[in-house]
N, C-alpha and C positions, 0 to 999 in steps of 0.2 A: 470497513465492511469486510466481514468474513464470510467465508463461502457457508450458505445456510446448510441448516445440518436436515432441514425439511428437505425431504428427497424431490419432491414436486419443485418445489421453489428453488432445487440444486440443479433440473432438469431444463428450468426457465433462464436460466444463467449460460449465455449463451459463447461461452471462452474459446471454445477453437472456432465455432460459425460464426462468429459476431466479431474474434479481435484476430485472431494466429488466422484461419481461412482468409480474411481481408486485406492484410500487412505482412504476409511471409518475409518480403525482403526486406521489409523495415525491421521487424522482429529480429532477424536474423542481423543486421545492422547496430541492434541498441544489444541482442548480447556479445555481440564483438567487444562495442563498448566496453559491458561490462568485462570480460578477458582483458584488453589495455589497462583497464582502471585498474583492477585487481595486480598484475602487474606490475605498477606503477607503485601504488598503494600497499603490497601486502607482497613483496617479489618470493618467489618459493613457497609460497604457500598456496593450500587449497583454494578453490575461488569461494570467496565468500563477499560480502558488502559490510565494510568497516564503517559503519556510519559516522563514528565518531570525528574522523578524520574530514572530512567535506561535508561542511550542513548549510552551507549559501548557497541551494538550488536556484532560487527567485533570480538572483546576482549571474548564476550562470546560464543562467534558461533566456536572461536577456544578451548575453555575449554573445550567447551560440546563435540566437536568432542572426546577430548585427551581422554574422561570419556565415550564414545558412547557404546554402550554393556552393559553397568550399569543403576541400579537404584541410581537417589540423596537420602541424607534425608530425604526429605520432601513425597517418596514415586513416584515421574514422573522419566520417565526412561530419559535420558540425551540427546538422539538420539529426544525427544519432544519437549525438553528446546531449542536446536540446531535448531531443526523444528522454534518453535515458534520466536526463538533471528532470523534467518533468513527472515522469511514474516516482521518482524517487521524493518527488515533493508530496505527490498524492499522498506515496504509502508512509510516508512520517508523521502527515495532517490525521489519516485516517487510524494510524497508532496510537497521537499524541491523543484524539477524541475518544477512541477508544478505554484509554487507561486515565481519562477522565472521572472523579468520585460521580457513584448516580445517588442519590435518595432515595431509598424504596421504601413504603410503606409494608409495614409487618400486616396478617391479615386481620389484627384489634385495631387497626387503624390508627396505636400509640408509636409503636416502635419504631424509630426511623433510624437506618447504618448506612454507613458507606460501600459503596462497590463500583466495581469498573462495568462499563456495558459487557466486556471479555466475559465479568465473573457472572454476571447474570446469563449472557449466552451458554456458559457451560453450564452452569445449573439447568438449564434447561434442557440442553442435549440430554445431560447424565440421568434427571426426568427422564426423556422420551417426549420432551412436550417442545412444539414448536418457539418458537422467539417470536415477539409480538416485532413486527415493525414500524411500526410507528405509535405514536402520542404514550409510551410506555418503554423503556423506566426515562422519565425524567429526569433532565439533567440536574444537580444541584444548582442555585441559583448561586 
């Protein structure tokens, strides 16, 4: 999911009152996280998320639970790590769906191409014309 480019529907999306106003310390806790991680993973460099490098979220989101109550090694508490391995499962599920081929039918009803939900979102932005949310574009089968 990307953030809708409908200003109403960017309005309804509720990110500091609904997640950052709710969990400051935890927020504050999973980007430590990610500062260790980036450390660890990527030493002298800018903090970025090398994804490459770590893709057994599932695997570590069950470790970190079995360890939750604790401090790691490295000084983050295991319940952050859990925090962090979790958004990072989400935001990979919601990339890999994203860059998923769609089907769209052309408007003669013949033509049928490939495209990503991403490419159809921005067609649409670049329109002016909102993204449909639901029952449209179809996944390929």
């Amino acid at each position: 999911m990307s953030l809708p480019s409908d200003a109403k529907q960017r309005k309804n999306l509720p990110i500091t009152r609904g997640v950052l106003d709710y969990f400051p310390d935890a927020i504050a806790a999973v980007a430590e996280v990610s500062r260790l991680g980036n450390e660890q993973h990527n030493p002298g460099q800018p903090l970025h998320w090398a994804k490459e490098k770590s893709t057994d979220h599932a695997d570590c989101i069950a470790r970190h639970l079995i360890e939750r109550g604790s401090v790691d090694v490295d000084g983050a508490r295991h319940s952050a790590k859990l925090a962090w391995r979790a958004l990072a499962l989400l935001q990979t599920e919601l990339e890999d769906e994203a860059a998923k081929p769609t089907t769209v039918t052309t408007h003669d009803g013949l033509d049928r191409f490939p495209l990503t939900a991403a490419d159809v979102r921005e067609s649409h932005r670049l329109m002016g014309m909102p993204f449909p949310r639901s029952g449209w574009p179809e996944q390929a089968g």
